[in-house]
C-alpha positions in Angstrom: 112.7 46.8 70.9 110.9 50.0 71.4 110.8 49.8 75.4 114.7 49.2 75.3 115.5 52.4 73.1 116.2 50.9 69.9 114.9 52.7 66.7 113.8 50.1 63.8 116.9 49.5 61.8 119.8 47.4 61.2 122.0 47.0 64.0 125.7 44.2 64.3 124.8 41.7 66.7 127.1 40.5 69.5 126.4 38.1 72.4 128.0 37.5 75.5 127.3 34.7 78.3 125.9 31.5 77.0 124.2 31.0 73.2 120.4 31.6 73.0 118.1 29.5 71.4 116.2 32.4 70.7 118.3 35.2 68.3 120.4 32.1 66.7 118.1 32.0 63.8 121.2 33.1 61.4 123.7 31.6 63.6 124.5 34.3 65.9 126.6 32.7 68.9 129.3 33.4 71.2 131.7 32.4 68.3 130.4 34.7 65.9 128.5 38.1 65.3 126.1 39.0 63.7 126.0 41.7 61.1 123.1 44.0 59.6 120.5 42.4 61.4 117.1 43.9 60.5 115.4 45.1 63.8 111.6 46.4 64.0 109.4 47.6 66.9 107.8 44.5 66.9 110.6 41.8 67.7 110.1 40.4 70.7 113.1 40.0 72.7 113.3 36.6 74.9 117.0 35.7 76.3 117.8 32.7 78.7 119.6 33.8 81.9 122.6 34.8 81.7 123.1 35.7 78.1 123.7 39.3 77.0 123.3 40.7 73.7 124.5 43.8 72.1 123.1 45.9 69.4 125.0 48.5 67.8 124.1 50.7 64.5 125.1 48.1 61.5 128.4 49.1 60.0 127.9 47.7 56.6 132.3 47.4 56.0 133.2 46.4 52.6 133.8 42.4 52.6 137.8 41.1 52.9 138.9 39.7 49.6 141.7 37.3 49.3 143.1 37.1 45.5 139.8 37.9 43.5 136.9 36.0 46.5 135.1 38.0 48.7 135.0 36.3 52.0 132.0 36.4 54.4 133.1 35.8 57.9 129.7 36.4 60.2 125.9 35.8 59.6 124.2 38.3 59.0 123.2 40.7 56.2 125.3 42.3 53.5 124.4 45.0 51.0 124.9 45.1 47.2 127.2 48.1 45.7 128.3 48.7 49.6 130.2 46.1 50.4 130.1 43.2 47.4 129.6 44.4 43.9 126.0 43.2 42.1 127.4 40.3 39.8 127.4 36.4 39.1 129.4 34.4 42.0 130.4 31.2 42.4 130.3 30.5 46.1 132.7 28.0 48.2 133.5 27.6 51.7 136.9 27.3 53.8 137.1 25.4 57.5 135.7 22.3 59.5 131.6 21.8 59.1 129.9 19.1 61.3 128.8 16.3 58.6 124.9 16.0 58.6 124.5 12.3 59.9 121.4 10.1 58.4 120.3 8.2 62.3 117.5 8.8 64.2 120.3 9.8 66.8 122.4 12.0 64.9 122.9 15.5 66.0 122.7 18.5 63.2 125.0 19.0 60.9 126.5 22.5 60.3 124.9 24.4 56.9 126.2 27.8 55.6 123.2 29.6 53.6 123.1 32.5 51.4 119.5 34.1 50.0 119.1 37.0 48.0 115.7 38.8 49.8 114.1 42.0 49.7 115.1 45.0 52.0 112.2 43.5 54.6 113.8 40.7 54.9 112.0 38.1 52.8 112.9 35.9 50.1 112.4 36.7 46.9 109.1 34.6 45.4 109.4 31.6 44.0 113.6 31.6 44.4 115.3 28.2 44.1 119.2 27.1 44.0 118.8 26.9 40.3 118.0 30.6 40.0 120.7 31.5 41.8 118.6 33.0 44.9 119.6 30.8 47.0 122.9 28.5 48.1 122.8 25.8 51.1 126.8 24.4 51.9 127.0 21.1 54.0 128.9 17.8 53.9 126.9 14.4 54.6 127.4 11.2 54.7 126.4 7.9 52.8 124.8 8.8 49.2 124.3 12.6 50.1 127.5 13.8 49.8 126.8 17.2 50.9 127.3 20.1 48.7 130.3 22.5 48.7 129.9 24.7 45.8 127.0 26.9 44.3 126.2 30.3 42.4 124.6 33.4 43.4 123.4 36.0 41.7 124.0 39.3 43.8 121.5 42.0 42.8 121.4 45.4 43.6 118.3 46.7 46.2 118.5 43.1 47.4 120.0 42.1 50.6 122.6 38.8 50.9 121.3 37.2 53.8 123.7 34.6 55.5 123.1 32.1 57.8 125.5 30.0 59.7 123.8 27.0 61.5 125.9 24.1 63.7 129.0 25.9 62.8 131.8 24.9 65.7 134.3 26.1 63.8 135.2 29.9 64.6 137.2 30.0 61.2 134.4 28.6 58.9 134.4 31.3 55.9 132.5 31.6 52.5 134.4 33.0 49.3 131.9 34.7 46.8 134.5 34.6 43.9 133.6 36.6 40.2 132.7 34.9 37.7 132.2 35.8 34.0 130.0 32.3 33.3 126.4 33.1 32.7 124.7 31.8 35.7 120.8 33.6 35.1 118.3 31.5 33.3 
């Protein structure tokens, strides 16, 4: 990143040409950007021919709310107090996902994913769904039937990292609405 010109940093993500394989890991494609991704002079930077990708200094905009949900459009990362209030959330998704198959055939499923991690990008230790650390959305088939609500507990001088994998569905969102239930252990 260095020998390009980029500073270590967060930068908003946006690809042009054909996806890559290799900067999808939070589900940056040519359908969506991504935001606040944490750069360092050590990422190596591998694209297939023909893709482009364009790095410009992370915005960090508050999130759109409809009624009292905060809706997260775009993988990426999103900052406490900045542009979600630290607080208890119940967490929802709107749109079409691709429904994880069970065959040795079937192609992946779409799954929206939202960790609270440290400023370096790591999850926090020993976080699980039942914590509230962590959320995984999906539909599925047969006796999984996918999962299409969780909580998450937004902490300030933690990052929200989002991931959207196997989403076809340019209008896929996820609603972080308030909630007043108790939701910590």
């Amino acid at each position: 990143m260095k020998e390009l010109g980029y500073m270590p940093g967060f930068y908003d993500v946006h690809l042009t040409g054909k996806n890559t394989e290799f900067l999808s890991s939070n589900g940056l494609s040519d359908q969506k950007d991504e935001y606040g991704r944490l750069l360092n002079n050590t990422d190596p930077m591998t694209l297939e021919k023909g893709t482009k990708v364009e790095f410009t200094p992370a915005k960090f905009a508050k999130l759109k709310k409809q009624g009292q949900s905060y809706i997260i459009t775009n993988p990426g990362n999103y900052l406490p107090d900045i542009q979600i209030p630290a607080g208890e959330y119940q967490v929802t998704y709107q749109g079409d996902l691709i429904s994880q198959e069970i065959s040795s055939t079937a192609k992946a499923g779409s799954v929206l994913s939202l960790s609270v991690t440290t400023y370096e990008g790591t999850v926090i230790p020993k976080s699980t769904q039942e914590d509230n650390f962590n959320v995984t959305l999906y539909e599925a088939q047969g006796r999984d039937s996918g999962n299409n609500k969780g909580w998450l507990s937004v902490q300030k001088n933690r990052l929200v990292t989002v991931s959207m994998m196997n989403v076809a569905d340019k209008n896929v969102a996820i609603f972080l609405t308030p909630t007043t239930r108790s939701i910590t252990n």
